[in-house]
PDB file of N, CA, C, O and CB in Angstrom:
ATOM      1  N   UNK A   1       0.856  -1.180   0.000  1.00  0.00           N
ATOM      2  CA  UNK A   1       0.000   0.000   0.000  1.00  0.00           C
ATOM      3  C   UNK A   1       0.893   1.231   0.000  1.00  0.00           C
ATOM      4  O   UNK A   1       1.732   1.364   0.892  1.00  0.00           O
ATOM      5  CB  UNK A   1      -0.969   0.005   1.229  1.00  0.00           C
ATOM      6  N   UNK A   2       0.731   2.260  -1.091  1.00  0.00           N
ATOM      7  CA  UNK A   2       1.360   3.483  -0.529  1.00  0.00           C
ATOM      8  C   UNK A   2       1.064   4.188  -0.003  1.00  0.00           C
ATOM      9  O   UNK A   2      -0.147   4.237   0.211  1.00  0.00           O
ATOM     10  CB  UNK A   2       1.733   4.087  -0.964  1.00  0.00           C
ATOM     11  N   UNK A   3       1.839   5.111   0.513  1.00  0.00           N
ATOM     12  CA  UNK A   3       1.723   6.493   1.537  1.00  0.00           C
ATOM     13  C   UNK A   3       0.606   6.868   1.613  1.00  0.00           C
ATOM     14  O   UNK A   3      -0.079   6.833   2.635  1.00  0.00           O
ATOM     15  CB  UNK A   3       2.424   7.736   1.202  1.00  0.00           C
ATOM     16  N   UNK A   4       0.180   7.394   0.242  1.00  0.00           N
ATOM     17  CA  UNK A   4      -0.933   8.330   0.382  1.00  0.00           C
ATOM     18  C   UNK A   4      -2.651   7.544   0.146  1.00  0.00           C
ATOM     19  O   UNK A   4      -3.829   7.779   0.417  1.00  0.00           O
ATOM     20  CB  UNK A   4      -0.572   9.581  -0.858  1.00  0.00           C
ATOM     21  N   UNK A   5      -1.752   6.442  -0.578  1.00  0.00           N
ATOM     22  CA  UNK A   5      -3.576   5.415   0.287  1.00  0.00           C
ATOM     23  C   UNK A   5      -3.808   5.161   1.445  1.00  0.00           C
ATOM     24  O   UNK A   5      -4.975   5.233   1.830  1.00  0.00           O
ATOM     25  CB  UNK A   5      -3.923   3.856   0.021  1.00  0.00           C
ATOM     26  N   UNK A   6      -2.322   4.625   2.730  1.00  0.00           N
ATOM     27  CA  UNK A   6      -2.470   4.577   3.561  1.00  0.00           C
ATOM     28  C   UNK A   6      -3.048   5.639   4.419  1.00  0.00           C
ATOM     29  O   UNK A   6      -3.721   5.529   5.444  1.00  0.00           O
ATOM     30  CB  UNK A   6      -1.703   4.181   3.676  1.00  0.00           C
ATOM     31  N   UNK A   7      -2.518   7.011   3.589  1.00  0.00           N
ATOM     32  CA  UNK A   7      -3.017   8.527   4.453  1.00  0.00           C
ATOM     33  C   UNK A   7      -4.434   8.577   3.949  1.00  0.00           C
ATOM     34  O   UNK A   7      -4.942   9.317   4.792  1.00  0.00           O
ATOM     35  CB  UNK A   7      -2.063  10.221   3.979  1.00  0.00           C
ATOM     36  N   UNK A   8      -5.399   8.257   3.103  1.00  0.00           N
ATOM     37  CA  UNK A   8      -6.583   8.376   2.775  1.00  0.00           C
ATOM     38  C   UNK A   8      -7.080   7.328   3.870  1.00  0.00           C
ATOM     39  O   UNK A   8      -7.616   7.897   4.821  1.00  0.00           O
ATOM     40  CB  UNK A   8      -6.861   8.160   1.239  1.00  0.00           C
ATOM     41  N   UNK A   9      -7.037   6.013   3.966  1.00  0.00           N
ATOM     42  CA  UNK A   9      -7.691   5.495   4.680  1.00  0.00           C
ATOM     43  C   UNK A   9      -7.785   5.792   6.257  1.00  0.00           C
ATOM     44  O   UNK A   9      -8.749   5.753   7.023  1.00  0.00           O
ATOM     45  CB  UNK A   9      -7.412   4.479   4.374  1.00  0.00           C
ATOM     46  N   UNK A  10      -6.257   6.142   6.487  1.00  0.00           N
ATOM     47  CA  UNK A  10      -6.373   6.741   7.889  1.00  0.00           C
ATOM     48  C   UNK A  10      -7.527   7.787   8.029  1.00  0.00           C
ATOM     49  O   UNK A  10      -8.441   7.685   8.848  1.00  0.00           O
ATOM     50  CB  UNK A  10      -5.009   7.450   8.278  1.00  0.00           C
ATOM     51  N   UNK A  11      -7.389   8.716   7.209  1.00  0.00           N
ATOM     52  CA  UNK A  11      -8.717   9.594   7.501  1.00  0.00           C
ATOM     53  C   UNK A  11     -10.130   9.019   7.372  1.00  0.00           C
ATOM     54  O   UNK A  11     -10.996   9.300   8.201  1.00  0.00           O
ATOM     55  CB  UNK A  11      -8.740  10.743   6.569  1.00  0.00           C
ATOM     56  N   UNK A  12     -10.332   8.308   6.452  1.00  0.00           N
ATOM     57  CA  UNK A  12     -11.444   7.604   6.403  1.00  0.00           C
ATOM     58  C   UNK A  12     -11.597   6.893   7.876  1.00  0.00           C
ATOM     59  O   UNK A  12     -12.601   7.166   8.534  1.00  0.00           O
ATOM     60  CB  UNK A  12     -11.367   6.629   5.180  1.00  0.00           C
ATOM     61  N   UNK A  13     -10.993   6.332   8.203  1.00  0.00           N
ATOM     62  CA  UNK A  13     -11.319   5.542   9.279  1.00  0.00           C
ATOM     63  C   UNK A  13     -11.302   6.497  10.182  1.00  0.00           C
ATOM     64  O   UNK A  13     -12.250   6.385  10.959  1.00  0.00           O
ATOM     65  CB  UNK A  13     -10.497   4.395   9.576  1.00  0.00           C
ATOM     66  N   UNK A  14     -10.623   7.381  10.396  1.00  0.00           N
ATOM     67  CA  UNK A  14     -10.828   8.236  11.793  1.00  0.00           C
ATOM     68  C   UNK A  14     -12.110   9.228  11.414  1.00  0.00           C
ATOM     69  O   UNK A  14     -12.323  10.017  12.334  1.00  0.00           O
ATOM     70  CB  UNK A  14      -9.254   9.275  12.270  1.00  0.00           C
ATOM     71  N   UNK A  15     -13.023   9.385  10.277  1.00  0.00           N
ATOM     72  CA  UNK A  15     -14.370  10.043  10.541  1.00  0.00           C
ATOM     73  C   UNK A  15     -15.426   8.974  10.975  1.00  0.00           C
ATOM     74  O   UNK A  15     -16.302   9.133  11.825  1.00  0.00           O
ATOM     75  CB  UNK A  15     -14.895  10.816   9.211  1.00  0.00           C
ATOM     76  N   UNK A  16     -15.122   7.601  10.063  1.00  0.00           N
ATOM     77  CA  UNK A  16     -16.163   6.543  10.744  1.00  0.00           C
ATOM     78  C   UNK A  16     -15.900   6.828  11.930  1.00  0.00           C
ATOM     79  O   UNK A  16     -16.228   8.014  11.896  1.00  0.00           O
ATOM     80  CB  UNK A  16     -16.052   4.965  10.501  1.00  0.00           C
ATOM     81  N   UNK A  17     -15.542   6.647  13.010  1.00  0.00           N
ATOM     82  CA  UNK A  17     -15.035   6.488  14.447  1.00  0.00           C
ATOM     83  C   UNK A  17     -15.411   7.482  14.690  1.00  0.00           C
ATOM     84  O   UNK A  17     -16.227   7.298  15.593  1.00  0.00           O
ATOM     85  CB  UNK A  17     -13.689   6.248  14.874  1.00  0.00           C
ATOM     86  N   UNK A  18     -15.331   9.069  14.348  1.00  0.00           N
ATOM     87  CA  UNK A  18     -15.807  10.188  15.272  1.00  0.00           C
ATOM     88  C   UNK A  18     -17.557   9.948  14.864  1.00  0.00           C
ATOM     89  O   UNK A  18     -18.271  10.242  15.822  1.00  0.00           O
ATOM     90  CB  UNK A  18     -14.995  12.008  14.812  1.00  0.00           C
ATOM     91  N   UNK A  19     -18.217   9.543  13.806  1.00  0.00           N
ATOM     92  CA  UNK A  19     -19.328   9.468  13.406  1.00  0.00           C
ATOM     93  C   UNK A  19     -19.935   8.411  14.624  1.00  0.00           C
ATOM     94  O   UNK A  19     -21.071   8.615  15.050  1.00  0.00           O
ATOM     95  CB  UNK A  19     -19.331   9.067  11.863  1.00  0.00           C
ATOM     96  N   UNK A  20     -19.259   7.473  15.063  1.00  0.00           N
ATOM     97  CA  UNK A  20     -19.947   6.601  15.739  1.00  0.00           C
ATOM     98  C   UNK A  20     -19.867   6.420  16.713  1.00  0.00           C
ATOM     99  O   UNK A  20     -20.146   5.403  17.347  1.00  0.00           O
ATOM    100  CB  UNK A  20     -19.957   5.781  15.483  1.00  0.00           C
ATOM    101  N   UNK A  21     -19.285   7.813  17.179  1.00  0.00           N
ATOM    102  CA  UNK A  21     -18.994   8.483  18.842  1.00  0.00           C
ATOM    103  C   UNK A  21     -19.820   9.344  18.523  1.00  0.00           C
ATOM    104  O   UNK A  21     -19.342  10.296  19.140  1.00  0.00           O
ATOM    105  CB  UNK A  21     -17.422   9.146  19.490  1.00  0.00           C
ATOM    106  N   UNK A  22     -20.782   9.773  17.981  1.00  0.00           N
ATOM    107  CA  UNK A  22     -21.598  10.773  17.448  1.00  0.00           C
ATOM    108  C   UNK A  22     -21.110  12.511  17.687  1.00  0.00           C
ATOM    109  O   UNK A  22     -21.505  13.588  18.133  1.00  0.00           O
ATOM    110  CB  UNK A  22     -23.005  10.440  18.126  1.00  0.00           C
ATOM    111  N   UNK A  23     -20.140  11.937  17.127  1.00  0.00           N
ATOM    112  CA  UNK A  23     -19.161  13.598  17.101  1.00  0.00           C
ATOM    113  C   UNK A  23     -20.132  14.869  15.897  1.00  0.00           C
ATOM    114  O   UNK A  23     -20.497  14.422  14.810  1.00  0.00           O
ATOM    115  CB  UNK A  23     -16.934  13.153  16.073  1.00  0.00           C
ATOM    116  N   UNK A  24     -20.371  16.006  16.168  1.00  0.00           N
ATOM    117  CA  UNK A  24     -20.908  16.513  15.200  1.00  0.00           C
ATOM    118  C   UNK A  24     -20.079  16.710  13.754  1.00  0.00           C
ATOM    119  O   UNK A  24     -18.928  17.147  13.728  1.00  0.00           O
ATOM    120  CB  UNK A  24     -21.347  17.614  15.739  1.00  0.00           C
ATOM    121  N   UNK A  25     -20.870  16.305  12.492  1.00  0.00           N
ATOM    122  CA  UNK A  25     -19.708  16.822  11.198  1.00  0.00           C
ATOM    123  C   UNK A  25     -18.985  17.815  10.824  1.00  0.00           C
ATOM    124  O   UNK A  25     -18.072  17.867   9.999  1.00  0.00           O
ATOM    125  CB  UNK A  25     -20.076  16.870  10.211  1.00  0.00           C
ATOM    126  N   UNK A  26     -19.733  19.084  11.884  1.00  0.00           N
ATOM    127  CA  UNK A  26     -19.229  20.301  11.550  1.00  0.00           C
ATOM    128  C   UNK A  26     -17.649  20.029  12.056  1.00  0.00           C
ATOM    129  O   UNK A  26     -16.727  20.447  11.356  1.00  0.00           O
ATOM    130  CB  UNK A  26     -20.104  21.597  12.288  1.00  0.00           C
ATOM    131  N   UNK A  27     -17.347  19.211  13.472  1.00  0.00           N
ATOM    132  CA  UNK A  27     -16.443  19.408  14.129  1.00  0.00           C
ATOM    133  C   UNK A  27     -15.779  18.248  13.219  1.00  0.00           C
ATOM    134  O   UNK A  27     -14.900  18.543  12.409  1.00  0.00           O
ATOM    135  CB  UNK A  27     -16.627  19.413  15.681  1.00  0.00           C
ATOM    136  N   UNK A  28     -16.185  17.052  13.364  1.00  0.00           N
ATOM    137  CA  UNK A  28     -15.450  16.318  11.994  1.00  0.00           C
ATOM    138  C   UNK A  28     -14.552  17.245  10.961  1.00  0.00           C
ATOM    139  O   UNK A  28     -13.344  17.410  10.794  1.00  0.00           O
ATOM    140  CB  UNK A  28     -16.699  15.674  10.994  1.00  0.00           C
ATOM    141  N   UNK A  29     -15.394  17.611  10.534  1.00  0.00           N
ATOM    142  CA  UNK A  29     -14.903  18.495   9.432  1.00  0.00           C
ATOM    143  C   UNK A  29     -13.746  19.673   9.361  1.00  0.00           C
ATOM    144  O   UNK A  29     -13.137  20.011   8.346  1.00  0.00           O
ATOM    145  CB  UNK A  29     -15.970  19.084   9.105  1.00  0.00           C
ATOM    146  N   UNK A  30     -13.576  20.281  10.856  1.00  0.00           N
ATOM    147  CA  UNK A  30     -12.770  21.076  11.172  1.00  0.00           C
ATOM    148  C   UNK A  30     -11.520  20.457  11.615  1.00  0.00           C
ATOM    149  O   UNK A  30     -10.476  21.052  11.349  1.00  0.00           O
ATOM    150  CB  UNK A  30     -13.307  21.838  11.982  1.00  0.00           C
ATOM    151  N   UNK A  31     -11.476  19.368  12.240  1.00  0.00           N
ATOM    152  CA  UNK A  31     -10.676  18.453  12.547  1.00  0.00           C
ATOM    153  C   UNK A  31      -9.417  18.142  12.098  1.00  0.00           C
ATOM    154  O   UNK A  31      -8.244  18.333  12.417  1.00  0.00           O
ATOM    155  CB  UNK A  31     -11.196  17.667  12.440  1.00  0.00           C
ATOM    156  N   UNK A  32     -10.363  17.344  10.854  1.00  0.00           N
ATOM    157  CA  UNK A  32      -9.296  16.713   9.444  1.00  0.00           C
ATOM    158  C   UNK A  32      -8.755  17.965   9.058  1.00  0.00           C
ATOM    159  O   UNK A  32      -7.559  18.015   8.771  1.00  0.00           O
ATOM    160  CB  UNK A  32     -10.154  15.882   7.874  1.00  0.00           C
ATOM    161  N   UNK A  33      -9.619  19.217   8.999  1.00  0.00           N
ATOM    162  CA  UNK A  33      -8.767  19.984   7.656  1.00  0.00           C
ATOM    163  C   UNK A  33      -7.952  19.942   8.619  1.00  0.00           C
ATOM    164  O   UNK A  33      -7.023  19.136   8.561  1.00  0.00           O
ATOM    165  CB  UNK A  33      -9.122  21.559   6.759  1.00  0.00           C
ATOM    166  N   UNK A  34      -8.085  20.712   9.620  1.00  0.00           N
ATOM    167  CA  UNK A  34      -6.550  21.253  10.558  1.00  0.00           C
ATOM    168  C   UNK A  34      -5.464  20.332  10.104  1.00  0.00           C
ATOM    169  O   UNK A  34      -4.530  20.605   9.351  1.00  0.00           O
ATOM    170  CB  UNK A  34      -6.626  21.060  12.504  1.00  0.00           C
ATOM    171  N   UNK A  35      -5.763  19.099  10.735  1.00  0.00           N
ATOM    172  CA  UNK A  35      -4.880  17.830  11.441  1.00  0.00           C
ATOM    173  C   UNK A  35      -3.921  17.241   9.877  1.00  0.00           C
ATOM    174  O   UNK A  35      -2.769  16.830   9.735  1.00  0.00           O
ATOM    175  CB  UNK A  35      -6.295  16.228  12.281  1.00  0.00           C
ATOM    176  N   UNK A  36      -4.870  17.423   9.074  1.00  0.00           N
ATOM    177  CA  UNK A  36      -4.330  16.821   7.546  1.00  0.00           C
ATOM    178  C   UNK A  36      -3.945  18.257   6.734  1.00  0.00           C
ATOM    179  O   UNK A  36      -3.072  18.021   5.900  1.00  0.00           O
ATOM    180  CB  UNK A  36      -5.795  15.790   6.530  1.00  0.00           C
ATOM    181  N   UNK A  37      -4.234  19.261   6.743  1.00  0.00           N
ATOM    182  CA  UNK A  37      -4.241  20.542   5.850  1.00  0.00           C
ATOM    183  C   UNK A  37      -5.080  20.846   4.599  1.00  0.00           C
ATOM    184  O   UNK A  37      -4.830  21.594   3.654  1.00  0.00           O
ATOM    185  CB  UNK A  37      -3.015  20.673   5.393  1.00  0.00           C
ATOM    186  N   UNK A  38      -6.032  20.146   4.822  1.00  0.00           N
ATOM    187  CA  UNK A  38      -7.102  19.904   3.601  1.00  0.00           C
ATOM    188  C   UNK A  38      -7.636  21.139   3.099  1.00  0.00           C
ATOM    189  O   UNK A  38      -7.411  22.160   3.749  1.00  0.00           O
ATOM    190  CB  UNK A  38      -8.370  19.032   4.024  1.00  0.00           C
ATOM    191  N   UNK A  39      -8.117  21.185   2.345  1.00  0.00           N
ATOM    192  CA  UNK A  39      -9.054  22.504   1.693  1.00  0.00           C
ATOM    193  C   UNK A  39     -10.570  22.150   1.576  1.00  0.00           C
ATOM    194  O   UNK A  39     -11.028  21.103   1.118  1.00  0.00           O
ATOM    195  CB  UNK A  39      -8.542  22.932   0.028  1.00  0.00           C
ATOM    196  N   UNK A  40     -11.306  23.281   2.104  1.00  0.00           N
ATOM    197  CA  UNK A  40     -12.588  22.620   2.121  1.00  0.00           C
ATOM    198  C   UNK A  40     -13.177  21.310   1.392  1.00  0.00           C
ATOM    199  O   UNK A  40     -13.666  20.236   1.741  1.00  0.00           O
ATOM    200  CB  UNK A  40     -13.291  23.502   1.773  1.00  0.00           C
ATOM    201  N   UNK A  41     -12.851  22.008   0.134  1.00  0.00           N
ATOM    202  CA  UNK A  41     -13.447  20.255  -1.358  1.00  0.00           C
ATOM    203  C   UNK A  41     -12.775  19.059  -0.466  1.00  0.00           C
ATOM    204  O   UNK A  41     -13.449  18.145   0.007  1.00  0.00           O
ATOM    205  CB  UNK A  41     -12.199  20.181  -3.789  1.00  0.00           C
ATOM    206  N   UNK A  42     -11.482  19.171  -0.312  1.00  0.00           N
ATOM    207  CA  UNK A  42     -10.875  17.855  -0.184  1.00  0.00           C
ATOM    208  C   UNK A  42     -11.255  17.217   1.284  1.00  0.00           C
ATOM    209  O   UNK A  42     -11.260  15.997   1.447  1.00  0.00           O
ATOM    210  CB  UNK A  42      -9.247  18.001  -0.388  1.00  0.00           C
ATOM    211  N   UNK A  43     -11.542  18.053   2.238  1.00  0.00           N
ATOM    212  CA  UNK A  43     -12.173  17.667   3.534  1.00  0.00           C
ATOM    213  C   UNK A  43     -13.577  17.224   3.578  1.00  0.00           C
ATOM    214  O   UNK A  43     -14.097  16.458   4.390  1.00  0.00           O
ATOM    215  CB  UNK A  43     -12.097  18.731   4.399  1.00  0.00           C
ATOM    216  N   UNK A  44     -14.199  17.939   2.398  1.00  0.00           N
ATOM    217  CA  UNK A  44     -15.692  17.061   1.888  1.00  0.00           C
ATOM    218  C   UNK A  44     -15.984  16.273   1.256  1.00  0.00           C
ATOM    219  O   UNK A  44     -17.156  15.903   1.184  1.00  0.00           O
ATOM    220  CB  UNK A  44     -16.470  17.451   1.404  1.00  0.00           C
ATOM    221  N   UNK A  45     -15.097  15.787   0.635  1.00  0.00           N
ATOM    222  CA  UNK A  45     -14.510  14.388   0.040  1.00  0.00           C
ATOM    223  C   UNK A  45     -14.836  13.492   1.205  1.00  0.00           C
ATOM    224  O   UNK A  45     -15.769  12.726   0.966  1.00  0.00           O
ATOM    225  CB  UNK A  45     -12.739  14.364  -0.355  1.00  0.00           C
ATOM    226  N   UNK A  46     -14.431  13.416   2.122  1.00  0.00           N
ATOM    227  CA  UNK A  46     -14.130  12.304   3.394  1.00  0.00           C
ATOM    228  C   UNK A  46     -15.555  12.167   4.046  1.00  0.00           C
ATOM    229  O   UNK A  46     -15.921  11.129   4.597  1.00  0.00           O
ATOM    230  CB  UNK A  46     -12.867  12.916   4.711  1.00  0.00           C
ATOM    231  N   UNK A  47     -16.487  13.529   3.918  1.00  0.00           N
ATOM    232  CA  UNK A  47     -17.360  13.614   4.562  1.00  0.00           C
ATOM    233  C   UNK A  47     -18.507  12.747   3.993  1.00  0.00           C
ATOM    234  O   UNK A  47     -19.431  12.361   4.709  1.00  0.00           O
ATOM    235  CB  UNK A  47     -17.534  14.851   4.737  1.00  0.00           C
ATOM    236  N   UNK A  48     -18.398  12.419   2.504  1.00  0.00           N
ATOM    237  CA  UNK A  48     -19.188  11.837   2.285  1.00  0.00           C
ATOM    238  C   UNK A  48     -19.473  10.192   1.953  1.00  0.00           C
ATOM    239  O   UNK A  48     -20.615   9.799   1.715  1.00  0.00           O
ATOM    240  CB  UNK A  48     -19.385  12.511   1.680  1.00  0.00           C
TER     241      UNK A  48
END
């Protein structure tokens, strides 16, 4: 697996997990961008 699949799935898996701690999406959403440096589009990518 490379880097940056491994870095996609990591995020993927860490919104399932805040989703099913019933974290709100807004905060989801603020999260990743910070934590990863995303740009809105690419942080709403994950969201969906």
């Amino acid at each position: 697996m490379s880097a940056k699949k491994g870095h996609i799935e990591g995020i993927k898996n860490l919104v399932k997990t805040l989703r099913e701690l019933d974290v709100d999406e807004r905060k989801i959403r603020q999260k990743i961008k910070v934590r990863y440096n995303l740009t809105d589009s690419e942080a709403d990518k994950y969201l969906k």
